[in-house]
FIVO-341735 format. One record per atom (N, C-alpha, C, O): x, y, z; chain; residue in one letter; residue number from 1; atom name. Coordinates in steps of 0.001 Angstrom, whole numbers, always signed. Each point is the difference from the previous one (the first is absolute). Example, Ala and Ser with C-alpha at 12.3 -4.5 7.8 and 13.67 -1.06 7.14 Angstrom:
REM residues 2
X,Y,Z,lummar,vexlo,lomi,figu
+13190,-5690,+7800,A,A,1,N
-890,+1190,+0,A,A,1,CA
+900,+1200,+0,A,A,1,C
+1036,-19,+665,A,A,1,O
-1386,+1069,-1385,A,S,2,N
+820,+1190,+60,A,S,2,CA
-770,+1090,+730,A,S,2,C
+509,+1108,+169,A,S,2,O
REM end
This chain:
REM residues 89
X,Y,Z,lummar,vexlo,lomi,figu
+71173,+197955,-126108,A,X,1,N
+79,+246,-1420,A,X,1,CA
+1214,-754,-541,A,X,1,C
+1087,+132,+563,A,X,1,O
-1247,-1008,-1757,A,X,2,N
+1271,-706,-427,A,X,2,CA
+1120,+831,-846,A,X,2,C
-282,+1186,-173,A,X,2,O
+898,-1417,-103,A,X,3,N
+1036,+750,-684,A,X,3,CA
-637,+576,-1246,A,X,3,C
-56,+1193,-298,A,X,3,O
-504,-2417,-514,A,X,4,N
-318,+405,-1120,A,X,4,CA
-1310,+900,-341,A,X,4,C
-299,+511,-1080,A,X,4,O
-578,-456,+2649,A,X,5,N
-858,+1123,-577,A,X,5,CA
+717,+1395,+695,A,X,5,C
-647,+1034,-168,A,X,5,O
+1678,-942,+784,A,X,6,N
+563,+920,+254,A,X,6,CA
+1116,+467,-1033,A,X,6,C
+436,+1149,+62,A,X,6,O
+110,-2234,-1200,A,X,7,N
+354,+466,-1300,A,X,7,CA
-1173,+855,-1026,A,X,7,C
+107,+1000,-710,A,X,7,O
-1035,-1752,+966,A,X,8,N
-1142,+329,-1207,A,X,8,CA
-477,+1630,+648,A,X,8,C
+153,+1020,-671,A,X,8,O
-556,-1020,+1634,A,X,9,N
-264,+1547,+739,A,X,9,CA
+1018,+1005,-230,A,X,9,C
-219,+1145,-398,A,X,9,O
+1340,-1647,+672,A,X,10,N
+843,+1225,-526,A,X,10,CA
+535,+287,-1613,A,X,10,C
+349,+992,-639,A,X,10,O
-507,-2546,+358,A,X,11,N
+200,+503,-1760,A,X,11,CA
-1600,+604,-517,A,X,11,C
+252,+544,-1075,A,X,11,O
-1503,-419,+1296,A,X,12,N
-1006,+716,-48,A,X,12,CA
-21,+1419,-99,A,X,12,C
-340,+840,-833,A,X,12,O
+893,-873,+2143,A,X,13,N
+135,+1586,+954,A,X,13,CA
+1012,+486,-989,A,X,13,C
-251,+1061,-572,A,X,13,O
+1461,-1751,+269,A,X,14,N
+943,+1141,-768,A,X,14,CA
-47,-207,-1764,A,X,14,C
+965,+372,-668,A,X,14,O
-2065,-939,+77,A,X,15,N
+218,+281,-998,A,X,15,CA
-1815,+738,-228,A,X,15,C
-911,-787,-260,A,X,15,O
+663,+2097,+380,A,X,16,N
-1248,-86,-304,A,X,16,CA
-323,+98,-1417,A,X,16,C
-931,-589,-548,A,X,16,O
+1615,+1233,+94,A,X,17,N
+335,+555,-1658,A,X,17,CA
-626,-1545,-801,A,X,17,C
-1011,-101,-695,A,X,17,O
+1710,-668,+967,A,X,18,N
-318,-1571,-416,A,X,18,CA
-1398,-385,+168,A,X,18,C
-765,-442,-858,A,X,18,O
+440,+792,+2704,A,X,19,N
-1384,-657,+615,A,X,19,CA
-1203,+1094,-1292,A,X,19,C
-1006,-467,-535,A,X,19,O
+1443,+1669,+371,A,X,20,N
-1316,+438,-623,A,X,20,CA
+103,-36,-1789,A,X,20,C
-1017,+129,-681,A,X,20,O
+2355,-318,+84,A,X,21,N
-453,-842,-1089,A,X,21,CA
-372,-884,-376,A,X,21,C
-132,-227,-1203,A,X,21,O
-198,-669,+2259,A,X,22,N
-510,-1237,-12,A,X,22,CA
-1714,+354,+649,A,X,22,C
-1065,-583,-204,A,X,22,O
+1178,+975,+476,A,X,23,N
-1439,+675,+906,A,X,23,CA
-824,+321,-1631,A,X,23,C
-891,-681,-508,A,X,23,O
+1380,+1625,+88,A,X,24,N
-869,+482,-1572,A,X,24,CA
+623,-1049,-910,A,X,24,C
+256,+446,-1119,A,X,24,O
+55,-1730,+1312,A,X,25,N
+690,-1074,-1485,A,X,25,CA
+600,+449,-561,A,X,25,C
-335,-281,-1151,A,X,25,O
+1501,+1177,+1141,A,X,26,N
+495,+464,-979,A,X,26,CA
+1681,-546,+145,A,X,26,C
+775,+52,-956,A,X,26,O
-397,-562,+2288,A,X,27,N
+1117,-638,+28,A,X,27,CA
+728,-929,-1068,A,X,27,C
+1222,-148,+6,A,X,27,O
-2112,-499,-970,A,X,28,N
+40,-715,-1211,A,X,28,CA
+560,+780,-663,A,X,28,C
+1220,+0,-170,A,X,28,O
-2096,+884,-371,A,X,29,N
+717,+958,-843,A,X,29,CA
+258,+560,-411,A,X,29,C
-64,+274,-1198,A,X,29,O
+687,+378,+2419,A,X,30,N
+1965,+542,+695,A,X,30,CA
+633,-838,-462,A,X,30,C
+321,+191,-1173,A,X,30,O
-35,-968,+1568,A,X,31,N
+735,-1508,-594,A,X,31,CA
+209,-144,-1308,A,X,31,C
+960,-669,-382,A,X,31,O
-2018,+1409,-715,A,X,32,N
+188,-726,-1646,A,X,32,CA
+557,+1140,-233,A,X,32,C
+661,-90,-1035,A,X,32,O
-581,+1582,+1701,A,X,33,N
+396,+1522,-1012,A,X,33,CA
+1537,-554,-370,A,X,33,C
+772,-701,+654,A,X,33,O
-666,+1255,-1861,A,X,34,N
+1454,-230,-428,A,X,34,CA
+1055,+578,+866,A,X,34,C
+852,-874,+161,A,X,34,O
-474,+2154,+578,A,X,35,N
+1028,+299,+504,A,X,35,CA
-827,-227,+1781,A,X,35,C
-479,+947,+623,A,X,35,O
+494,-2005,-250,A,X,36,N
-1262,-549,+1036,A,X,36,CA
+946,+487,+1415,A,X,36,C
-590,+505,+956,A,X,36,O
+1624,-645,-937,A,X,37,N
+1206,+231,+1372,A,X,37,CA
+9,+1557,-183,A,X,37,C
+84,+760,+965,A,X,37,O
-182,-297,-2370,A,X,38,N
+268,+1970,+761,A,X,38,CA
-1077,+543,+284,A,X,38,C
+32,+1077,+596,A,X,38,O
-1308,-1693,-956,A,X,39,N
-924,+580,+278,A,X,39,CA
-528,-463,+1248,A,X,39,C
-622,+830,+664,A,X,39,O
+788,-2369,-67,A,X,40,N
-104,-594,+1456,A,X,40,CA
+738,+842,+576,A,X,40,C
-650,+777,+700,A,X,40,O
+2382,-506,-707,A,X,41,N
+1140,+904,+1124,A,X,41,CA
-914,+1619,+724,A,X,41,C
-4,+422,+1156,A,X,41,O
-808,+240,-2662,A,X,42,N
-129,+1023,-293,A,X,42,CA
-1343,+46,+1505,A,X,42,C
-53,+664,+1035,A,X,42,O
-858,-1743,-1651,A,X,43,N
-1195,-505,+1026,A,X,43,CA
+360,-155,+1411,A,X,43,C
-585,+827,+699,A,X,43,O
+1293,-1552,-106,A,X,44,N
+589,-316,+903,A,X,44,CA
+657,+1641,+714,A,X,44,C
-190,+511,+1104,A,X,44,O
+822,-151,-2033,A,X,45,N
+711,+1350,+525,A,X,45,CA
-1275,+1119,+836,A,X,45,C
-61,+514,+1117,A,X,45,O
-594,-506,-2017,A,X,46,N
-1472,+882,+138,A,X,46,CA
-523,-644,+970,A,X,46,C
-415,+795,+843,A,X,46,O
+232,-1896,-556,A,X,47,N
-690,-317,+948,A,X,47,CA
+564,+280,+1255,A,X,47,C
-595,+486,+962,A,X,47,O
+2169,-930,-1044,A,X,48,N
+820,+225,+1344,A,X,48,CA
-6,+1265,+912,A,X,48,C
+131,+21,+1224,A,X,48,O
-430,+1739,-2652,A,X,49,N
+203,+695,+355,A,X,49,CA
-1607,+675,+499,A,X,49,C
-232,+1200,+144,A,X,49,O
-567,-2121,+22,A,X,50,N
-1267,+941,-310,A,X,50,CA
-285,+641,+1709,A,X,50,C
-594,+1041,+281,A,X,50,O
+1302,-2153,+800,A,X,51,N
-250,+540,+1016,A,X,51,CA
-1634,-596,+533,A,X,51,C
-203,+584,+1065,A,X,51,O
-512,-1121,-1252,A,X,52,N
-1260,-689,+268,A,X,52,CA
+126,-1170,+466,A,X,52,C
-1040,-539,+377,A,X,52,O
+2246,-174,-259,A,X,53,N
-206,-1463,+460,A,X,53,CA
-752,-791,+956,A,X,53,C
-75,-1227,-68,A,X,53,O
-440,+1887,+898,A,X,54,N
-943,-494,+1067,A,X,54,CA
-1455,+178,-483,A,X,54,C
-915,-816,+113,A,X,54,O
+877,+2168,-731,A,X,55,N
-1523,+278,-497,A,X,55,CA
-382,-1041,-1106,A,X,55,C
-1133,-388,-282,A,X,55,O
+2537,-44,-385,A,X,56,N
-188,-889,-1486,A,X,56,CA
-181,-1460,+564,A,X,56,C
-722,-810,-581,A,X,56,O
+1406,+508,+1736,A,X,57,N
-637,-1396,+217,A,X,57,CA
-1110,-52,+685,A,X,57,C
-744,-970,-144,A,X,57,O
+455,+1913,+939,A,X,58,N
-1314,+240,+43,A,X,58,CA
-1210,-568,-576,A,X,58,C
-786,-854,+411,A,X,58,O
+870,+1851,-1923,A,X,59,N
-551,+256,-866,A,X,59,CA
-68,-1734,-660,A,X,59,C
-967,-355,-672,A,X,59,O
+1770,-301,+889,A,X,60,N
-25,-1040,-972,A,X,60,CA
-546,-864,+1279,A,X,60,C
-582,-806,-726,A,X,60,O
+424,+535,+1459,A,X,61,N
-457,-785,+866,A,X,61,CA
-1646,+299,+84,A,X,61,C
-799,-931,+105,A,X,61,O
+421,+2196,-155,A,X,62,N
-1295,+369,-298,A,X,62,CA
-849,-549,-1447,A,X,62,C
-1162,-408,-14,A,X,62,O
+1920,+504,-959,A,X,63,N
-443,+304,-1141,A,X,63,CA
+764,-1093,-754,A,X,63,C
+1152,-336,-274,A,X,63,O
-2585,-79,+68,A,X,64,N
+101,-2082,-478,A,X,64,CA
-460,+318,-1422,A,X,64,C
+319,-939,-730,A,X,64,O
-768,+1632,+252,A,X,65,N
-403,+303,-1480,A,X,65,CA
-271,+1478,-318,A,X,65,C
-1180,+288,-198,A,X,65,O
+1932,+519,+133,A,X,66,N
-26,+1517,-478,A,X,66,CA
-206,-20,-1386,A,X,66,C
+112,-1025,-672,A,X,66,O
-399,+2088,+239,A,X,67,N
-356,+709,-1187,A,X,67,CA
+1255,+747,-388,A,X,67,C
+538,-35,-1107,A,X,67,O
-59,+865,+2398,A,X,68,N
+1380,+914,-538,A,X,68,CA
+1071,-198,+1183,A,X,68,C
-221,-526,+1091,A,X,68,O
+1574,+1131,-1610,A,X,69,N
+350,-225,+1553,A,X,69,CA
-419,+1513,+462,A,X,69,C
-780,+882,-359,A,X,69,O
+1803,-1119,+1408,A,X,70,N
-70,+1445,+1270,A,X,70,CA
+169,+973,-939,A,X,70,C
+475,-205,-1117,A,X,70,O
-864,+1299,+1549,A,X,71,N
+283,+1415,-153,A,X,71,CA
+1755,+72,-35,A,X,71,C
+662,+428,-945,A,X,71,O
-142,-952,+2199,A,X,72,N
+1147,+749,-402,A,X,72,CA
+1139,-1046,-509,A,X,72,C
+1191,+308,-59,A,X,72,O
-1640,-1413,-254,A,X,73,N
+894,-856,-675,A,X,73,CA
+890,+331,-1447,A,X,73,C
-573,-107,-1084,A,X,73,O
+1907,+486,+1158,A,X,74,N
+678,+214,-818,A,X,74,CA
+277,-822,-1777,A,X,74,C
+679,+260,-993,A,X,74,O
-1543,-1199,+1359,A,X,75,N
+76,-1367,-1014,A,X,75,CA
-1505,+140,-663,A,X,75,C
-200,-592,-1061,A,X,75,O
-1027,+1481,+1753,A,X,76,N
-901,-266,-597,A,X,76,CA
-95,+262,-1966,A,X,76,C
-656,-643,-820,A,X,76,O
+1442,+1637,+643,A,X,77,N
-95,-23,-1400,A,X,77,CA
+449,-960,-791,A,X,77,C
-456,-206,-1125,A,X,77,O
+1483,-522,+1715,A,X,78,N
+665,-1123,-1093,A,X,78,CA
-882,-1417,+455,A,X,78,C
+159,-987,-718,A,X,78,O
-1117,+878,+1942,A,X,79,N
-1203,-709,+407,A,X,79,CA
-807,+305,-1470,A,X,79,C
-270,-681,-989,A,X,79,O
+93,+1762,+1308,A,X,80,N
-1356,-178,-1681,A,X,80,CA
+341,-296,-881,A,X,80,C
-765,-572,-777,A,X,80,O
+2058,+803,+455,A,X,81,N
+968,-157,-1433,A,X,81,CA
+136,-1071,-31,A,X,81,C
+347,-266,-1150,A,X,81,O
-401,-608,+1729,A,X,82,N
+308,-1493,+151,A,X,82,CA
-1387,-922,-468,A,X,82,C
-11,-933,-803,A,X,82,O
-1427,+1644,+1757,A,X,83,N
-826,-424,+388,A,X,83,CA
-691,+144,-1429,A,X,83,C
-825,-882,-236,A,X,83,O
+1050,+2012,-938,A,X,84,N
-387,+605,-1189,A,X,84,CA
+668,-1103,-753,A,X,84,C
-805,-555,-747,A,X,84,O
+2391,-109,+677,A,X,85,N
+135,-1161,-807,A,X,85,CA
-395,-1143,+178,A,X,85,C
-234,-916,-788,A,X,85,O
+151,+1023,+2113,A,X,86,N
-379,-1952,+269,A,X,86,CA
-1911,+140,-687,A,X,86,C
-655,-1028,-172,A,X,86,O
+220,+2057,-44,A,X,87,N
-1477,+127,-280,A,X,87,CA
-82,-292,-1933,A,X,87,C
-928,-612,-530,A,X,87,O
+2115,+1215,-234,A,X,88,N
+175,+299,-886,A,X,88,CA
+299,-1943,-798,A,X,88,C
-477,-679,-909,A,X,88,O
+1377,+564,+1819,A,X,89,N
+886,-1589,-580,A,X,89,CA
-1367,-867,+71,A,X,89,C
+10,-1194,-299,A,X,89,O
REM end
């Protein structure tokens, strides 16, 4: 394995919060909300604490086009909230 897919595997593995806003398109825009860093810190925080990290990459390695996320994903509400503007714009 070269370095750089052993960079890319572990930057994968530790950001999942990222891997599944990008999973539902909504990583965009996250990016345009006006206060975009307290509400990313806030995301990130929730995700850190949810305790699922193995089940969540899991989950994202399974699931190439979902409808929702997991059950116990801490982010799923601000997922729809996101998923409700990018539908709206």
């Amino acid at each position: 394995m070269s370095l750089y897919e052993i960079l890319a595997s572990v930057c994968a593995q530790s950001t999942p919060m990222h891997r599944m806003m990008e999973r539902f398109g909504v990583d965009g825009t996250l990016k345009t909300l006006p206060h975009q860093g307290e509400v990313t810190d806030r995301a990130v925080e929730r995700c850190r604490s949810c305790g699922h990290d193995s089940a969540c990459a899991e989950w994202l390695d399974h699931n190439k086009q979902p409808e929702t996320p997991p059950e116990y994903c801490r982010n799923a509400g601000l997922i729809e909230r996101l998923r409700g503007v990018a539908v709206d714009d």
